[in-house]
Biopython code that builds the backbone (N, CA, C, O; Angstrom):
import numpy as np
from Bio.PDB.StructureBuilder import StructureBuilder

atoms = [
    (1, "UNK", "N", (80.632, 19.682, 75.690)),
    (1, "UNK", "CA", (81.425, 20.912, 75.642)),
    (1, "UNK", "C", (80.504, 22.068, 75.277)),
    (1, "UNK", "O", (79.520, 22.044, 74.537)),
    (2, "UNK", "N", (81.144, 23.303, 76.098)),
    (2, "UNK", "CA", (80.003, 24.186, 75.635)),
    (2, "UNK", "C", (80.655, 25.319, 74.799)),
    (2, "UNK", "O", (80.832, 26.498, 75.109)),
    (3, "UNK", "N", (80.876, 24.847, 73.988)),
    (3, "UNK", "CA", (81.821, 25.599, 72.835)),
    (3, "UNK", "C", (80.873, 26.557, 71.660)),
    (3, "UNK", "O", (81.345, 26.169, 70.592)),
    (4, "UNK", "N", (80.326, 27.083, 71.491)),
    (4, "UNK", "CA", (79.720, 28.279, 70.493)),
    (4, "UNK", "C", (80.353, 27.576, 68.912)),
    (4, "UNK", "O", (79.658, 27.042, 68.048)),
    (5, "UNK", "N", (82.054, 27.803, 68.877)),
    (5, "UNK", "CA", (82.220, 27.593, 67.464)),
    (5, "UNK", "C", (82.321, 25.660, 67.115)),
    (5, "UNK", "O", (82.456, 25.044, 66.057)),
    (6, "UNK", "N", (82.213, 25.310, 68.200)),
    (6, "UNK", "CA", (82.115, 23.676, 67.986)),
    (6, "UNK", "C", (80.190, 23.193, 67.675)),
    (6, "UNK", "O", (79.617, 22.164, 67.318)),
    (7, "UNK", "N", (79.734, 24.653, 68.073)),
    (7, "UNK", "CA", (78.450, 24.388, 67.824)),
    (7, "UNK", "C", (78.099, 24.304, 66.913)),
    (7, "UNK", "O", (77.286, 23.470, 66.514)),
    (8, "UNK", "N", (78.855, 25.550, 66.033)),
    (8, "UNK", "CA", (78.713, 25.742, 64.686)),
    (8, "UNK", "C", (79.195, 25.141, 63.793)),
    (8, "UNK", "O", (78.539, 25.138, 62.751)),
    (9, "UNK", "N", (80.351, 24.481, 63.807)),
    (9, "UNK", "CA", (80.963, 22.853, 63.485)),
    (9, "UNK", "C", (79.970, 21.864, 63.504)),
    (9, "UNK", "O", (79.876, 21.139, 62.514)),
    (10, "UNK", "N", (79.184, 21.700, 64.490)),
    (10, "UNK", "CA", (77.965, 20.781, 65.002)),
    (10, "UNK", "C", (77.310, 21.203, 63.770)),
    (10, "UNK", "O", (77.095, 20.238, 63.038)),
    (11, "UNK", "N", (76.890, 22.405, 63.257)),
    (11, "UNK", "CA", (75.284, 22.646, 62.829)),
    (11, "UNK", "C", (74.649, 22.619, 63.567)),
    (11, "UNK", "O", (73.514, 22.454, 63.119)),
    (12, "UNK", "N", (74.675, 22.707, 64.836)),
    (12, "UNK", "CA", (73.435, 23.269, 66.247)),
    (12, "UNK", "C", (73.373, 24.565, 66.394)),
    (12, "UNK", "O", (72.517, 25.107, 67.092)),
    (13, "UNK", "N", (74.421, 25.286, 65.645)),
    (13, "UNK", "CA", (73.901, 27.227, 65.450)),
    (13, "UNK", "C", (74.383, 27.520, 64.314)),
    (13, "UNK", "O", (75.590, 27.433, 64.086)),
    (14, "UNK", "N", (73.626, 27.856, 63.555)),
    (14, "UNK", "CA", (73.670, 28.767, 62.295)),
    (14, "UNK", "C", (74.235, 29.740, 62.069)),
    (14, "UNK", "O", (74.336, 30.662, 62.879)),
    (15, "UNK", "N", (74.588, 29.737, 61.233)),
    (15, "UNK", "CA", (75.946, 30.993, 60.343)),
    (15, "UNK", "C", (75.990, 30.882, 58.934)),
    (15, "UNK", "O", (75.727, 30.146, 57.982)),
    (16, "UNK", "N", (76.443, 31.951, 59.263)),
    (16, "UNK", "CA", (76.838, 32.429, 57.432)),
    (16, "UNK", "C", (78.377, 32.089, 56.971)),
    (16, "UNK", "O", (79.358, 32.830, 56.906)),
    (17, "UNK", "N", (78.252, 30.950, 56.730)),
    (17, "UNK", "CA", (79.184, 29.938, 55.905)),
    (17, "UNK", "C", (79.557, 30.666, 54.857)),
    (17, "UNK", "O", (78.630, 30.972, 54.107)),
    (18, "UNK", "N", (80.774, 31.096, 54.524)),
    (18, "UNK", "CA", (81.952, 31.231, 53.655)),
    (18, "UNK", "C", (82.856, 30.096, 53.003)),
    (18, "UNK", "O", (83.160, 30.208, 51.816)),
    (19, "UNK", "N", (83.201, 29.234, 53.594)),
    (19, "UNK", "CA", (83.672, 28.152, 53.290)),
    (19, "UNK", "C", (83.382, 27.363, 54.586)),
    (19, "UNK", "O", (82.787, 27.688, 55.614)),
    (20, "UNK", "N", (84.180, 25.875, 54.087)),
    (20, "UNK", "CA", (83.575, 24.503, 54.637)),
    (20, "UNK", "C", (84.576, 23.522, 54.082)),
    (20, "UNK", "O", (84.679, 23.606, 52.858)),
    (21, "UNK", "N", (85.412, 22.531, 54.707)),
    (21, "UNK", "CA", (85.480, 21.086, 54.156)),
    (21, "UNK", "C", (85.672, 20.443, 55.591)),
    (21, "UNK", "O", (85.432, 20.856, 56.726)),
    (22, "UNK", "N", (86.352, 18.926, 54.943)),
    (22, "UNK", "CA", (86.489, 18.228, 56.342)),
    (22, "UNK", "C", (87.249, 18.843, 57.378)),
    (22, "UNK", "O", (87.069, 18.421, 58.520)),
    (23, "UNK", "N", (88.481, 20.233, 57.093)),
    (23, "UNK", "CA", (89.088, 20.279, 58.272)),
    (23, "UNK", "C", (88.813, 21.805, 59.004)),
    (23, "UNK", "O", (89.176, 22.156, 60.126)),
    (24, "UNK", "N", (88.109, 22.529, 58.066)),
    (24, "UNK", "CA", (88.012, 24.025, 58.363)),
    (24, "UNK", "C", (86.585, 24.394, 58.468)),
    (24, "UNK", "O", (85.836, 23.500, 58.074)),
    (25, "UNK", "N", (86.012, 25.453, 58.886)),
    (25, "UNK", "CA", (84.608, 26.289, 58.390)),
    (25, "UNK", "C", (85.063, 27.972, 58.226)),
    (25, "UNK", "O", (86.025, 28.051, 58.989)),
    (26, "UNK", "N", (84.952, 28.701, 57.901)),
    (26, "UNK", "CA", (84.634, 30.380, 58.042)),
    (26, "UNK", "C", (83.172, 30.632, 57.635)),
    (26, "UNK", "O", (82.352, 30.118, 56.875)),
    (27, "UNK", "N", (83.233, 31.762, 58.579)),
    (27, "UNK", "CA", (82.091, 31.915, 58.317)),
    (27, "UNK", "C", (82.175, 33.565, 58.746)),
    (27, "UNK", "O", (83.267, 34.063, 59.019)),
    (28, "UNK", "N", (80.672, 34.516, 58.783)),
    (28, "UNK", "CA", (80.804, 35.498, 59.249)),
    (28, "UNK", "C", (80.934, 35.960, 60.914)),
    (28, "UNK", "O", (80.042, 35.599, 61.681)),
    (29, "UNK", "N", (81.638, 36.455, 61.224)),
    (29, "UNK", "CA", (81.316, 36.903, 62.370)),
    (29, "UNK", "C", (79.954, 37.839, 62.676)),
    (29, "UNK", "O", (79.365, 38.656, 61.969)),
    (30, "UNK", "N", (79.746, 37.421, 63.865)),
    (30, "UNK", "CA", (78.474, 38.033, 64.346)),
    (30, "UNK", "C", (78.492, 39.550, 64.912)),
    (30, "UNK", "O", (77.568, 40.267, 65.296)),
    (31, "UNK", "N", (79.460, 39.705, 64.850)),
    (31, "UNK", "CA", (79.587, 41.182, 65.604)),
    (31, "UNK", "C", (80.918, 41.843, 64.764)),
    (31, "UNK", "O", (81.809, 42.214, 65.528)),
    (32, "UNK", "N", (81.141, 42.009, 63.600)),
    (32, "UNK", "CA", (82.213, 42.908, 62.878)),
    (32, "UNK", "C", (82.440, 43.850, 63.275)),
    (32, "UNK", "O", (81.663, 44.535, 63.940)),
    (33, "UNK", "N", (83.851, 44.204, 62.893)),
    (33, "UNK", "CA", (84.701, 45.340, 63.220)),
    (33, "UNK", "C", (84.881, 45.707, 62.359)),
    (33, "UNK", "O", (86.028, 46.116, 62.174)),
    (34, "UNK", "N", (84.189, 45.784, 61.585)),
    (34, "UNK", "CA", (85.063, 46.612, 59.830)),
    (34, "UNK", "C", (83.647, 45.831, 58.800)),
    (34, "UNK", "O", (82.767, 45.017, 59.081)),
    (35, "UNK", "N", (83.959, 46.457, 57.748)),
    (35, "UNK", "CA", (82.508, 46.264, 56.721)),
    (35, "UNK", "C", (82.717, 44.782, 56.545)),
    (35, "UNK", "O", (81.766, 44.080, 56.890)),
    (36, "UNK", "N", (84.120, 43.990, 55.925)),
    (36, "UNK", "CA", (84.078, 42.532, 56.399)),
    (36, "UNK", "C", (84.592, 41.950, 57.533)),
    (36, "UNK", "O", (85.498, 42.582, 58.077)),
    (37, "UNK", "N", (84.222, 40.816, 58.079)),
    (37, "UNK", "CA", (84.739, 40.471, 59.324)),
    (37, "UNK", "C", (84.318, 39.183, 59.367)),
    (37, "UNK", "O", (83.234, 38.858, 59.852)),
    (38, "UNK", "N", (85.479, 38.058, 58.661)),
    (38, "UNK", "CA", (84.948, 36.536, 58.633)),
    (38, "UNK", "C", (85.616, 36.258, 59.975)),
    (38, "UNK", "O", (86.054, 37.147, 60.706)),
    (39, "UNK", "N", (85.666, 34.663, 60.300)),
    (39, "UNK", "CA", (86.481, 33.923, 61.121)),
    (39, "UNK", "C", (86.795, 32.657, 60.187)),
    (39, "UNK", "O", (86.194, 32.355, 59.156)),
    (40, "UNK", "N", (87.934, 31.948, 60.813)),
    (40, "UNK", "CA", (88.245, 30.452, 60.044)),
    (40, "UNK", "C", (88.332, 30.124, 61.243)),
    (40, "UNK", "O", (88.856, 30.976, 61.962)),
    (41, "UNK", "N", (87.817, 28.647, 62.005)),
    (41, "UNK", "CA", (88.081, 27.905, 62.497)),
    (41, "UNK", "C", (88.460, 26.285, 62.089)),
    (41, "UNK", "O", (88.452, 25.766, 60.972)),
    (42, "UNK", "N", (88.684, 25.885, 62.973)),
    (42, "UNK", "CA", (89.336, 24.345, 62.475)),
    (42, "UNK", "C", (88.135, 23.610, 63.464)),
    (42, "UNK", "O", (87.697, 24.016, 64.540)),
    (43, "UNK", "N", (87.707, 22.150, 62.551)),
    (43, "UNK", "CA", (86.742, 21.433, 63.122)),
    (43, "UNK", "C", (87.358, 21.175, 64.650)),
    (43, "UNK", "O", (86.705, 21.138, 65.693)),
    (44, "UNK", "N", (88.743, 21.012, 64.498)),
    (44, "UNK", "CA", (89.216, 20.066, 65.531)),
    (44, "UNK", "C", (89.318, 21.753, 66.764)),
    (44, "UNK", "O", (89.849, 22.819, 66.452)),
    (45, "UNK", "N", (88.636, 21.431, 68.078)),
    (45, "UNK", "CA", (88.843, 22.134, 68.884)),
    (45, "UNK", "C", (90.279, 21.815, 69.948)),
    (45, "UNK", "O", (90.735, 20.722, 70.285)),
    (46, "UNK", "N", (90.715, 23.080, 70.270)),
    (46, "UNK", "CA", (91.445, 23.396, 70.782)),
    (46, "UNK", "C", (91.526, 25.077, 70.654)),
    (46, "UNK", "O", (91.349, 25.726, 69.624)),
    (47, "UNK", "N", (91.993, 25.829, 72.614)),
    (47, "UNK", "CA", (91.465, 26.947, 72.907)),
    (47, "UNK", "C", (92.294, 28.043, 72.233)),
    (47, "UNK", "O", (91.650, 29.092, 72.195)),
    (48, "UNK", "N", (93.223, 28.121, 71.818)),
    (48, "UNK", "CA", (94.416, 29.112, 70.907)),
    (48, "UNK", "C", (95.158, 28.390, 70.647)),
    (48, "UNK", "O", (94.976, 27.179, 70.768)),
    (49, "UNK", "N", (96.262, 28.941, 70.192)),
    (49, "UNK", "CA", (97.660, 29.252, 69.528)),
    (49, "UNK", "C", (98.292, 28.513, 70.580)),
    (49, "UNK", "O", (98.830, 27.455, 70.255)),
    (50, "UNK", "N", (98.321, 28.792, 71.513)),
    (50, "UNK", "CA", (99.077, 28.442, 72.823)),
    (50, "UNK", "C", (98.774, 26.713, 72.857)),
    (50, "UNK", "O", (99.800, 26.036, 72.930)),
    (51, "UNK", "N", (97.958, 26.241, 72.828)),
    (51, "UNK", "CA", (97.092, 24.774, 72.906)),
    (51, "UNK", "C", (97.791, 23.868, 71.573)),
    (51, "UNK", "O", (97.904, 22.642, 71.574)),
    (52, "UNK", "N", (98.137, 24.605, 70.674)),
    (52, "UNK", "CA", (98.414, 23.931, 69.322)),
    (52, "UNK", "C", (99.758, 22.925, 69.985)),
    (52, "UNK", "O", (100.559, 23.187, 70.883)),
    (53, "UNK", "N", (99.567, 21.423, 68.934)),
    (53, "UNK", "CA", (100.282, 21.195, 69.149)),
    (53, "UNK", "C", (101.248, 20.753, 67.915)),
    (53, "UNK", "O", (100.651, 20.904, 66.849)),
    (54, "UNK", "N", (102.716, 20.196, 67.736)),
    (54, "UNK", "CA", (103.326, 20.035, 66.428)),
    (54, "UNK", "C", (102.521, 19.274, 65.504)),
    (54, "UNK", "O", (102.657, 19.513, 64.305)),
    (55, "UNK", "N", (101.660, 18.347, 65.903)),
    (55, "UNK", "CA", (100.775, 17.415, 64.780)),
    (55, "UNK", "C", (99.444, 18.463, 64.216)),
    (55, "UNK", "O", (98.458, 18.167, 63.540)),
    (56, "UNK", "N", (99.752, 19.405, 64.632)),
    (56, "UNK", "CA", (98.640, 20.630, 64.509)),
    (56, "UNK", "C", (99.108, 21.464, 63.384)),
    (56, "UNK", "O", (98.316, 22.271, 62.897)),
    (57, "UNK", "N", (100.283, 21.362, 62.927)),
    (57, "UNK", "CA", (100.976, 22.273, 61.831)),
    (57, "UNK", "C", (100.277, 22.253, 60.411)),
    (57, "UNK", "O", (100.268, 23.252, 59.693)),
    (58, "UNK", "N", (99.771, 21.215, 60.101)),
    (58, "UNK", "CA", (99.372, 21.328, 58.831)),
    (58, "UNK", "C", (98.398, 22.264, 58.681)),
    (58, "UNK", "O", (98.339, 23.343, 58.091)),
    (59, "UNK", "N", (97.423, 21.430, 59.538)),
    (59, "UNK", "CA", (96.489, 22.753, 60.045)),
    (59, "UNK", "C", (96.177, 23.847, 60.072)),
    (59, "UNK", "O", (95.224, 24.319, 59.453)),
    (60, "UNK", "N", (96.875, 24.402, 60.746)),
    (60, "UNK", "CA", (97.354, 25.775, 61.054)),
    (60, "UNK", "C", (97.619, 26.398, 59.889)),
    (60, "UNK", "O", (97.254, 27.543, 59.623)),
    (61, "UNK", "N", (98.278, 25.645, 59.141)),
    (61, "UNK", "CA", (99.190, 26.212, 57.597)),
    (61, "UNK", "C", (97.435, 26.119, 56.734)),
    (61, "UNK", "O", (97.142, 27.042, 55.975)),
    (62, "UNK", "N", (96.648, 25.223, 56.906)),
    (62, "UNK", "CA", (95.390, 25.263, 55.859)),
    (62, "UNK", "C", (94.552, 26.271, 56.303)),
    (62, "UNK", "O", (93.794, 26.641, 55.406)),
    (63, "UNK", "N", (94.325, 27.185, 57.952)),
    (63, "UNK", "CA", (93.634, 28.006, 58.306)),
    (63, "UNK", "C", (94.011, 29.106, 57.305)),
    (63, "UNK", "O", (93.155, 29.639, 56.599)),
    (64, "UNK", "N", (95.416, 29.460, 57.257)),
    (64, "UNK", "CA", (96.074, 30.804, 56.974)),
    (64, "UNK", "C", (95.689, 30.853, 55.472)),
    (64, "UNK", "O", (95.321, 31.921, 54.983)),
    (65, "UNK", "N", (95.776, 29.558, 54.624)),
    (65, "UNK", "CA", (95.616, 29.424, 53.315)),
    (65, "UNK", "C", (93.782, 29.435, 52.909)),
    (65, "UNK", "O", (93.249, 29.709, 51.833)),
    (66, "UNK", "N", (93.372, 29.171, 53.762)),
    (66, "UNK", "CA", (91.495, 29.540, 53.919)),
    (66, "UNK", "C", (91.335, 31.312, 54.239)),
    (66, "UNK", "O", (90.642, 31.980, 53.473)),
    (67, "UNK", "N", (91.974, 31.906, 55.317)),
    (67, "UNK", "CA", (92.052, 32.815, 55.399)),
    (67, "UNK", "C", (92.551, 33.892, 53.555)),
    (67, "UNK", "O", (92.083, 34.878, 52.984)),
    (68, "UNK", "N", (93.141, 33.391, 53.420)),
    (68, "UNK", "CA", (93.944, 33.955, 52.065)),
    (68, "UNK", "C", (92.858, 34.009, 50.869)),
    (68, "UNK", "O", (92.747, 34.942, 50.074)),
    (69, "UNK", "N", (91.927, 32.603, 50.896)),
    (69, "UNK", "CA", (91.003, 32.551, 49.701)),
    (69, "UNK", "C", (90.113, 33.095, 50.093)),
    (69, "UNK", "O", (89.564, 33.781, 49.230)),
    (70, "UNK", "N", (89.332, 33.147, 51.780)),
    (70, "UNK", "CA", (87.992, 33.882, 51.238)),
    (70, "UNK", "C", (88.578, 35.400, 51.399)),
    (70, "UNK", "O", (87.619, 36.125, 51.136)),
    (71, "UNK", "N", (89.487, 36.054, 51.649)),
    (71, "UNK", "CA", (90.291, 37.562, 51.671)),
    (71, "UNK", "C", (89.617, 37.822, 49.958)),
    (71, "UNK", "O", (88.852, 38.657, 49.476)),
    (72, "UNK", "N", (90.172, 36.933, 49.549)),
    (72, "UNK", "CA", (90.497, 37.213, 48.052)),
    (72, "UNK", "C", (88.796, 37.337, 47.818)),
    (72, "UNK", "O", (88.141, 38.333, 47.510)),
    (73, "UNK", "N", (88.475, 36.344, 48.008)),
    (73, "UNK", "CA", (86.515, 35.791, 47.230)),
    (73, "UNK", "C", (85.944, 37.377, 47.687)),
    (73, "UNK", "O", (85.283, 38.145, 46.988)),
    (74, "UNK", "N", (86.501, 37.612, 49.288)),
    (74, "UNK", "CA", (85.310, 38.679, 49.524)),
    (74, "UNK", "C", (85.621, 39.874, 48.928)),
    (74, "UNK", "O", (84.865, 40.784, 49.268)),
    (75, "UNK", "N", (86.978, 40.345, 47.703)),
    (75, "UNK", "CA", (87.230, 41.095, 47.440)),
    (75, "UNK", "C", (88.018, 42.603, 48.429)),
    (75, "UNK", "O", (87.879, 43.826, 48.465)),
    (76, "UNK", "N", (88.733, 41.700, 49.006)),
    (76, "UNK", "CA", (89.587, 42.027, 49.911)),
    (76, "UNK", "C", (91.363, 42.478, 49.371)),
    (76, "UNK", "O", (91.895, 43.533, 49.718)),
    (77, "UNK", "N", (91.882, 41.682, 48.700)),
    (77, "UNK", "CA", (93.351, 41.770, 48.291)),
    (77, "UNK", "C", (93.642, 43.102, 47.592)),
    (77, "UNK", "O", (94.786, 43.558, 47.584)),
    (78, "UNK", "N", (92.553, 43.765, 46.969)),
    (78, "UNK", "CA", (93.290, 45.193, 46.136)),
    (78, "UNK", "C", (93.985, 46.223, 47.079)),
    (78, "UNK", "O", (95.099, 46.711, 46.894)),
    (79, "UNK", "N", (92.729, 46.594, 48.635)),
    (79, "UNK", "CA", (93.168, 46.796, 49.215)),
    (79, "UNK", "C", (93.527, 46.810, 50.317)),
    (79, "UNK", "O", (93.494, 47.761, 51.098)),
    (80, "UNK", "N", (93.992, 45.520, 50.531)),
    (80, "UNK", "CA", (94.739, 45.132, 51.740)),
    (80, "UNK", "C", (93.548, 44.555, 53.023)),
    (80, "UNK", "O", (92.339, 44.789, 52.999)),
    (81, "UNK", "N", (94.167, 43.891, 53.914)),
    (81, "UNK", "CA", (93.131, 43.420, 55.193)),
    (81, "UNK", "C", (93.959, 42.659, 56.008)),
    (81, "UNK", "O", (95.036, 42.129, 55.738)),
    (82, "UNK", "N", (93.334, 42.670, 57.014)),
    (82, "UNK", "CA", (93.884, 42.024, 58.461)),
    (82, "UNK", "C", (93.694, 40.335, 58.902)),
    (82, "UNK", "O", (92.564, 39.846, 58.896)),
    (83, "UNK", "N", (94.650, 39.683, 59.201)),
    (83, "UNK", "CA", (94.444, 37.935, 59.909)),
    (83, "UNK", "C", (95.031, 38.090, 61.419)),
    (83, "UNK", "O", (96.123, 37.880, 61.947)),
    (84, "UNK", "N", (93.950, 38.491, 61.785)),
    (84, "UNK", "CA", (94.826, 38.331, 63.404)),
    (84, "UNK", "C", (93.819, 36.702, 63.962)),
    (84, "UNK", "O", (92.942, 36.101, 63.342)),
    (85, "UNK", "N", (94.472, 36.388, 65.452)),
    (85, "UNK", "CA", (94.109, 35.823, 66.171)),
    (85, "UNK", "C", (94.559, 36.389, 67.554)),
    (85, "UNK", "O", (95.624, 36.948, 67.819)),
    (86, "UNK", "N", (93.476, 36.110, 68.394)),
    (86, "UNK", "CA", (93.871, 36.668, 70.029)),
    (86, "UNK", "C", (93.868, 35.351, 70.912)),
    (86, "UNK", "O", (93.230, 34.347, 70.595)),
    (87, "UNK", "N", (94.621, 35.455, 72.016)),
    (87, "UNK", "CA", (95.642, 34.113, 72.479)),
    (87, "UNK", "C", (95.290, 34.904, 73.962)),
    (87, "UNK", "O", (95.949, 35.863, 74.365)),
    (88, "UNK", "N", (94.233, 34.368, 74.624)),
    (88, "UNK", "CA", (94.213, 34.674, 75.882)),
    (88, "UNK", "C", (93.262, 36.033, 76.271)),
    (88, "UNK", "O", (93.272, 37.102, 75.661)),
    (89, "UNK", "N", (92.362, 35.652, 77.573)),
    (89, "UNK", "CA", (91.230, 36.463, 77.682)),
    (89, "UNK", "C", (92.124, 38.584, 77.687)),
    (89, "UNK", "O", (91.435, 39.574, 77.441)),
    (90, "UNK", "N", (93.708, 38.651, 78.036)),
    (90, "UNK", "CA", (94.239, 39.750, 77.759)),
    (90, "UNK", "C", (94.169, 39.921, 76.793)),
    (90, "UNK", "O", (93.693, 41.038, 76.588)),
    (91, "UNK", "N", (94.470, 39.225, 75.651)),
    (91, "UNK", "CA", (94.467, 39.551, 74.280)),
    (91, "UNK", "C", (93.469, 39.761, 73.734)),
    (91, "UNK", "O", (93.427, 39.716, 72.505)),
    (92, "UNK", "N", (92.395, 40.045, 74.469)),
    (92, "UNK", "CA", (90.668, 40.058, 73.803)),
    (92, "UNK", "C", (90.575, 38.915, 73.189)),
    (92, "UNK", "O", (90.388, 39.110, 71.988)),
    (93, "UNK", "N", (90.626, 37.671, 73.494)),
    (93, "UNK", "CA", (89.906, 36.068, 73.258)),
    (93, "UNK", "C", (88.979, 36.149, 73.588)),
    (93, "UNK", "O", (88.997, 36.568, 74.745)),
    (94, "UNK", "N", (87.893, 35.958, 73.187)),
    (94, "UNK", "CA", (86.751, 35.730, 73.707)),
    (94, "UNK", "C", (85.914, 34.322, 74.223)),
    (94, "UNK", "O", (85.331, 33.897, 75.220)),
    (95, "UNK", "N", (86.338, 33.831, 72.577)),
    (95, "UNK", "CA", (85.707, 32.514, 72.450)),
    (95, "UNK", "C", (86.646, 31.533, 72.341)),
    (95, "UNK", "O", (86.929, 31.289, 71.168)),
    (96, "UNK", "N", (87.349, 30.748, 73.323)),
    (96, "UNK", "CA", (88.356, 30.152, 73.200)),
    (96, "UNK", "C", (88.498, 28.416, 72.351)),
    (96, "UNK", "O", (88.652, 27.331, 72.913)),
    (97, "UNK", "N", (88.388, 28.679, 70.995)),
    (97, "UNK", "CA", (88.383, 27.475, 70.053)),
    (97, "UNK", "C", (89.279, 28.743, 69.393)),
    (97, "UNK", "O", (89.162, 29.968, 69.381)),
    (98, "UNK", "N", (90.224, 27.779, 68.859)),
    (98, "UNK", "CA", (91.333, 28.514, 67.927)),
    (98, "UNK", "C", (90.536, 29.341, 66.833)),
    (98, "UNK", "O", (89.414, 28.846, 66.738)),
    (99, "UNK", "N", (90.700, 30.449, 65.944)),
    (99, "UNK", "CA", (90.271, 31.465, 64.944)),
    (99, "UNK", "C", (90.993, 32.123, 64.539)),
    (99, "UNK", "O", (91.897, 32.519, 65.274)),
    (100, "UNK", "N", (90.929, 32.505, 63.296)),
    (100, "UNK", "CA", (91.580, 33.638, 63.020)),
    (100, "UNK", "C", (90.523, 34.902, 62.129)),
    (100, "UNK", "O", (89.958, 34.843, 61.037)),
    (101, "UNK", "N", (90.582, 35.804, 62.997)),
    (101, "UNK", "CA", (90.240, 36.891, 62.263)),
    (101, "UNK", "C", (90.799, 37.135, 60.438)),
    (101, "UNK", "O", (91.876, 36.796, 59.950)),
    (102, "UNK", "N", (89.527, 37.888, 59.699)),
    (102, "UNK", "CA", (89.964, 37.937, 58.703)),
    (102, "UNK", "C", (89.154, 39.078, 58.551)),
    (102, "UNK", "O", (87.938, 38.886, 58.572)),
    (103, "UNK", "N", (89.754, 40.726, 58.339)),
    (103, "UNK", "CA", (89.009, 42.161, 58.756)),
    (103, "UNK", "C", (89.545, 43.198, 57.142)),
    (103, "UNK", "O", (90.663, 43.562, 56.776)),
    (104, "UNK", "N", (88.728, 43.314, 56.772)),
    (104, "UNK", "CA", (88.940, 44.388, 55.839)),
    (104, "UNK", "C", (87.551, 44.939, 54.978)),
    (104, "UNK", "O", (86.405, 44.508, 55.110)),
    (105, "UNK", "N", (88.021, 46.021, 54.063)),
    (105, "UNK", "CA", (86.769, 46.709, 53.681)),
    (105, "UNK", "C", (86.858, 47.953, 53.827)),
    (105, "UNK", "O", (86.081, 48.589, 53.115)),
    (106, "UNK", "N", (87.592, 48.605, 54.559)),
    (106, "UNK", "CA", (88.090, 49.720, 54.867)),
    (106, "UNK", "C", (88.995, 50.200, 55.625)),
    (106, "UNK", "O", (88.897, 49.628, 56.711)),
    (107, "UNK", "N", (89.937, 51.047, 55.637)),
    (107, "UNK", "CA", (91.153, 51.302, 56.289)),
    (107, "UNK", "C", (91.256, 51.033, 57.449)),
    (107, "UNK", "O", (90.524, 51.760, 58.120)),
    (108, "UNK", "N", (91.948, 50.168, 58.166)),
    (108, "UNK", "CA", (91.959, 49.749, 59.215)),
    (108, "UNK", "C", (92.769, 50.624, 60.353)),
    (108, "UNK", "O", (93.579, 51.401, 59.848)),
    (109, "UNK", "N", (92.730, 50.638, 61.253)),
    (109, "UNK", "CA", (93.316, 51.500, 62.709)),
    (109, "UNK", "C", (94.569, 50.855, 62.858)),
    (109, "UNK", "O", (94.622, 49.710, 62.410)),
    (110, "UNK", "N", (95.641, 51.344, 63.408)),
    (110, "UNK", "CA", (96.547, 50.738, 63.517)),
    (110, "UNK", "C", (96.748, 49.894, 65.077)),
    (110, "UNK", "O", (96.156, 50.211, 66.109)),
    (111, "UNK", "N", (97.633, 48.878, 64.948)),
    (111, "UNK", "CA", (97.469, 47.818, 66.245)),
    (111, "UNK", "C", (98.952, 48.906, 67.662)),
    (111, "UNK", "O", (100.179, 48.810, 67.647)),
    (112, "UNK", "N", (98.016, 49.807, 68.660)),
    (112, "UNK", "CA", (98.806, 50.393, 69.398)),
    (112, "UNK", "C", (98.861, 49.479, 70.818)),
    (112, "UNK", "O", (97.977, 49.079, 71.576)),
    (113, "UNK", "N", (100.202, 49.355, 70.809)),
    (113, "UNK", "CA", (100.079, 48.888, 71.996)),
    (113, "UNK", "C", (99.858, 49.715, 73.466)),
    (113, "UNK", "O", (100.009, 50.926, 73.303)),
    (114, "UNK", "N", (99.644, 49.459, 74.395)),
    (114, "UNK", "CA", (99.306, 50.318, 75.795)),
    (114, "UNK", "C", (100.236, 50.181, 76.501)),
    (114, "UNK", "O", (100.251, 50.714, 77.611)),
]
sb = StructureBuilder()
sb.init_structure("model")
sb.init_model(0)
sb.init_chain("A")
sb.init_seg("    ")
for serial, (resi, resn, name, xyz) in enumerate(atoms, 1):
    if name == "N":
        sb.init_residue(resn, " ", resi, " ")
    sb.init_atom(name, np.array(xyz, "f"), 0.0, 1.0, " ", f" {name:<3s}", serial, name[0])
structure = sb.get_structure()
């Protein structure tokens, strides 16, 4: 598979690790949108939101709760920050292994739709 964040799961590309156990990694993103800009992925690949399946719930529920602690670690919660994920090359997906954005550090833009 030629997956980028399964690589980084691998340890065949290097990153700046935020957290780590058997079912998650975050780490930094390589290209931020804001002064912080982690990702959480899940070891287990699959391409979005859309792909998940019900045995996938716990999961999903431990991304959001990883998302929540390094928010907090990076000194994020006083004032406020963003968990998105994008679901499809329209939605600006890029890298299709499930993620969730985790964006703050400074006032963020608001999400307009077109």
């Amino acid at each position: 598979m030629d997956c980028i964040f399964c690589k980084i799961v691998e340890g065949t590309i290097p990153s700046r690790k935020v957290y780590e156990d058997d079912d998650i990694v975050a780490f930094h993103d390589i290209q931020p949108q804001a002064p912080v800009h982690l990702l959480v992925i899940p070891r287990k690949h699959f391409a979005s939101l859309d792909a998940a399946a019900p045995e996938d719930a716990v999961l999903l529920g431990k991304m959001m709760l990883v998302a929540k602690q390094i928010a907090h670690e990076a000194g994020l919660t006083a004032d406020g920050y963003r968990v998105a994920t994008n679901i499809g090359a329209n939605a600006g997906q890029i890298v299709f292994h499930i993620h969730l954005h985790v964006i703050g550090g400074e006032k963020l833009a608001g999400i307009n739709a077109k």
